[in-house]
C-alpha positions as CSV (number, residue, x, y, z in Angstrom):
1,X,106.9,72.7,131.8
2,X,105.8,72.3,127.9
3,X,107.8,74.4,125.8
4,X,106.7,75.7,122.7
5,X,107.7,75.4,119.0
6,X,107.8,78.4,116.8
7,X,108.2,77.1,113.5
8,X,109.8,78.6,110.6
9,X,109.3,77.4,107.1
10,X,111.2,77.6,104.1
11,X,110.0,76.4,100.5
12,X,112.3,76.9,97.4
13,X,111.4,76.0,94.1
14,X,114.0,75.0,91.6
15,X,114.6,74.6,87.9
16,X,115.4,71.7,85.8
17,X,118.9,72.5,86.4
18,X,118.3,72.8,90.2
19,X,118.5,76.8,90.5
20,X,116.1,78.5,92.5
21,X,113.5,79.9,90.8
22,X,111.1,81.0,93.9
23,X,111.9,81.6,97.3
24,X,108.8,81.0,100.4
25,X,108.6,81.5,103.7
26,X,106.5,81.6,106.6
27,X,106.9,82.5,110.4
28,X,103.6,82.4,111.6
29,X,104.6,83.3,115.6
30,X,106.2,86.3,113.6
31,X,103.0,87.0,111.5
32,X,104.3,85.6,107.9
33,X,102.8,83.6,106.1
34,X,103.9,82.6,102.5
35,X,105.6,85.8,102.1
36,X,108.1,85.9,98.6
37,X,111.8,86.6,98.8
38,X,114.5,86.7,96.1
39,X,117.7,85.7,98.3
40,X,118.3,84.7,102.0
41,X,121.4,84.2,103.8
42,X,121.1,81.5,106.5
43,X,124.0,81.1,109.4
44,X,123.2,78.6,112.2
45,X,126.5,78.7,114.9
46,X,127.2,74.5,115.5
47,X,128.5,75.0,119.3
48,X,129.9,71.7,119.6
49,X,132.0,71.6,116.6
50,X,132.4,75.6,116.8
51,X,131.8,76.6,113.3
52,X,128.9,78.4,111.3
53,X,126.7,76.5,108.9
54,X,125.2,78.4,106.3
55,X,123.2,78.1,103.5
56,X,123.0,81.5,100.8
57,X,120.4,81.2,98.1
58,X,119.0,83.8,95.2
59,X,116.7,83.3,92.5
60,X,118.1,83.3,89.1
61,X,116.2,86.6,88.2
62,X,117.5,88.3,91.1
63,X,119.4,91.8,89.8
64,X,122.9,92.6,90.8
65,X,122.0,95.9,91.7
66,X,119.5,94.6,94.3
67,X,121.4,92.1,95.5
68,X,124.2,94.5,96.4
69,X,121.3,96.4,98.4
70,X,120.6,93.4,99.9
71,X,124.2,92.9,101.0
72,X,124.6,96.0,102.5
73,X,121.4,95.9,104.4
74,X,122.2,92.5,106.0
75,X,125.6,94.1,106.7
76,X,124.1,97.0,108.6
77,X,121.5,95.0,110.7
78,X,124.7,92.3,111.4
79,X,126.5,94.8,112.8
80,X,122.7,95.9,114.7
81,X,122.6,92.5,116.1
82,X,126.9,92.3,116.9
83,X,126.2,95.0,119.3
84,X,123.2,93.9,121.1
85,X,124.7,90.7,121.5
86,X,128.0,91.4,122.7
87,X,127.7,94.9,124.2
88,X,131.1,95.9,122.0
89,X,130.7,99.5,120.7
90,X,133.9,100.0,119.3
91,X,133.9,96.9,117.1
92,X,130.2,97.6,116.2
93,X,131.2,101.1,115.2
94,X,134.1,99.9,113.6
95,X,131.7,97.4,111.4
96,X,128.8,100.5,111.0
97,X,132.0,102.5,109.2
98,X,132.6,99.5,107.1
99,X,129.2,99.5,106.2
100,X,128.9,103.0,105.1
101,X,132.5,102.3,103.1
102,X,130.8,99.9,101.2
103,X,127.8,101.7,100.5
104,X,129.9,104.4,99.1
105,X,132.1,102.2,96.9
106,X,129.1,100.5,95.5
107,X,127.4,104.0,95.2
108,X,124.3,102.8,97.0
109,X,123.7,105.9,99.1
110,X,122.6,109.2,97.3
111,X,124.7,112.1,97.3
């Protein structure tokens, strides 16, 4: 049976200096192609050697108030993905009230 390659594709440009200046990527089984994004956050799980590998990236004109969005939304949709994955509602709850306590502490959520 032939088994089929989705790529993903990841371009960033960098400074003089070597900071990221522009971030690109395309899915094109998921319908993007050359979209623009100011940070990612990249974990790939290394079974053998049991340990996460991960690669975080922003632009330099990224703002601190959108990256603490951003945090908080990957936050969220980890502990989205914790639950489907492992079928544990208490610790997923547990993470979803973590999530809210840091959305209140940064003040990201309107009153």
């Amino acid at each position: 049976m032939i088994k089929k390659i989705s790529p993903i594709h990841i371009d960033v440009t960098l400074d003089e200096n070597n900071i990221p200046e522009m971030i690109q990527w395309s899915a094109p089984d998921g319908g993007v192609k050359s979209e623009i994004a100011q940070a990612m956050l990249l974990s790939l799980w290394d079974g053998q050697n049991q340990e996460t590998l991960k690669m975080d990236l922003w632009i330099k004109e990224m703002p601190v108030d959108q990256m603490k969005m951003f945090f908080h939304q990957t936050l969220v949709t980890m502990s989205d993905t914790y639950l489907r994955a492992t079928q544990d509602d208490k610790m997923a709850a547990t993470m979803k009230d973590f999530c809210d306590y840091f959305a209140e502490k940064l003040e990201l959520k309107k009153k």
